[in-house]
VMD Tcl script that draws the C-alpha trace (Angstrom):
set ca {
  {-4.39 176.75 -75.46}
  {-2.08 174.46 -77.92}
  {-2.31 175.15 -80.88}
  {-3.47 171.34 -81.70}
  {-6.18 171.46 -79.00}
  {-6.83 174.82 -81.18}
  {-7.27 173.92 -84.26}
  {-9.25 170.23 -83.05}
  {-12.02 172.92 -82.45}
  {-11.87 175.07 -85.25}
  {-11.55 173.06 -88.34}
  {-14.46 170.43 -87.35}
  {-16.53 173.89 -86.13}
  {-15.76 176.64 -88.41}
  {-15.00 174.61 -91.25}
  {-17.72 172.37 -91.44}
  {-20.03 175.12 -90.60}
  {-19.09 176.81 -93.84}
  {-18.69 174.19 -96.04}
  {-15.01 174.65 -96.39}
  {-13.87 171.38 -94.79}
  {-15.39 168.15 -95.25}
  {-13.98 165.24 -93.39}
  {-14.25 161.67 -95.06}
  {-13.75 158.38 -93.19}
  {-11.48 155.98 -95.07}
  {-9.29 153.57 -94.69}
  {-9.84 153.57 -90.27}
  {-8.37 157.16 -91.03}
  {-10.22 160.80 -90.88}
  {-9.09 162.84 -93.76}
  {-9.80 166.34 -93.86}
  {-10.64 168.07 -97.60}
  {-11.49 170.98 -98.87}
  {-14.50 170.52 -101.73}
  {-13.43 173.43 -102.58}
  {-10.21 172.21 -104.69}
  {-11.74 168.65 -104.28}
  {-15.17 168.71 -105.40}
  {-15.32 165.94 -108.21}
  {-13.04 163.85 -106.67}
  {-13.09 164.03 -102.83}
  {-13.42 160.58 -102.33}
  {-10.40 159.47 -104.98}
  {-8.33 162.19 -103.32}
  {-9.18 160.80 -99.47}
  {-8.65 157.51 -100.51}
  {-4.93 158.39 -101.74}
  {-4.20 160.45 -98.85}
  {-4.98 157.55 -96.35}
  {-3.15 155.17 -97.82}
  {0.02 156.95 -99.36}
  {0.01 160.01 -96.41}
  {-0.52 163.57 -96.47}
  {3.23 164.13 -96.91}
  {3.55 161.90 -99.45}
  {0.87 163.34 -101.61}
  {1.65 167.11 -100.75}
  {5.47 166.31 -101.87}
  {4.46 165.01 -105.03}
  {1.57 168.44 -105.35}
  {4.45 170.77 -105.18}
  {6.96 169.10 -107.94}
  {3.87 169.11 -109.83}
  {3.16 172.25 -109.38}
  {6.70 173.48 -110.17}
  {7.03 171.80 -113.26}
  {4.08 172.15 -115.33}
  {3.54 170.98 -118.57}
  {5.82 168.15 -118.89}
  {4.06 165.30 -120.19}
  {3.23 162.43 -117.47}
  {5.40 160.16 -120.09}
  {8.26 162.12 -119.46}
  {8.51 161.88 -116.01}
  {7.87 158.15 -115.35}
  {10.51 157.55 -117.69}
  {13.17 159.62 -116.44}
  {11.91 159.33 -112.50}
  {12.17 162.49 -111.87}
  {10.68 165.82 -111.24}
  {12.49 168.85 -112.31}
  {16.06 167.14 -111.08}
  {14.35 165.62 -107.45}
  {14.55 161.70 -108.32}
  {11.22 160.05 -107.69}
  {11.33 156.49 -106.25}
  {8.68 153.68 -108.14}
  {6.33 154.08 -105.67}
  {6.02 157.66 -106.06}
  {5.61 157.51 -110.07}
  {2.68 154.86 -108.96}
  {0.94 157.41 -107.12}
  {1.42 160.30 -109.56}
  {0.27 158.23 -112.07}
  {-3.32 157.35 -110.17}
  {-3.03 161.22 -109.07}
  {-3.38 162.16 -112.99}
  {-5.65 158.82 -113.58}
  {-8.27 159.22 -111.22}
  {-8.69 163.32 -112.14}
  {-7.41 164.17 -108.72}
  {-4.48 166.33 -110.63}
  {-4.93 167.43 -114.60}
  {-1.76 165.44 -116.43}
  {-0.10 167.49 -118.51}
  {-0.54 165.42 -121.82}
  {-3.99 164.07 -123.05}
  {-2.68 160.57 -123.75}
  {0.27 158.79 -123.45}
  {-0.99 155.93 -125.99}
  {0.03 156.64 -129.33}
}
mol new
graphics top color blue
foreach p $ca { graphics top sphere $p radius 0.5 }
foreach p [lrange $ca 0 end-1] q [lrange $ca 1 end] { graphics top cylinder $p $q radius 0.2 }
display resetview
């Protein structure tokens, strides 16, 4: 069996039956989440990934999670992430990331 044809079975099956996948219908698009690492803002979070893409979003998760600490400030005005150049659209979308409590920003306020 493919492993696509695979996996069609087991996430909606195994994963819903434990509660470890939740799928959310947004945007025409089926977005599959884990309420696990999503639970306060699994709606925010599906909404991003079906407009901006999974890729997107995971791209921007693993700068993040490289780079730690930096205040969100920082990296919008520089537009980049530990030396990978971000384009404006990106900085956008980490911006409602850290906004909308889907990621922690680094700094409590930018507003001085």
């Amino acid at each position: 069996m493919e492993l696509s044809k695979l996996s069609e079975q087991i996430i909606p099956n195994e994963g819903g039956q434990g509660n470890y996948l939740i799928t959310k219908r947004v945007r025409g698009k089926d977005v599959v989440l884990s309420p696990v690492f999503f639970s306060e803002n699994a709606d925010i979070y599906a909404d991003l990934v079906a407009k901006s893409g999974a890729t997107s979003i995971q791209r921007l998760l693993k700068l993040i999670e490289g780079f730690q600490g930096v205040p969100l400030h920082i990296i919008e005005t520089h537009k980049e992430i530990n030396g990978t150049k971000l384009k404006d659209d990106e900085i956008v979308l980490l911006k409602r990331l850290a906004s909308d409590g889907a990621v922690k920003p680094p700094s409590v306020s930018d507003n001085i």
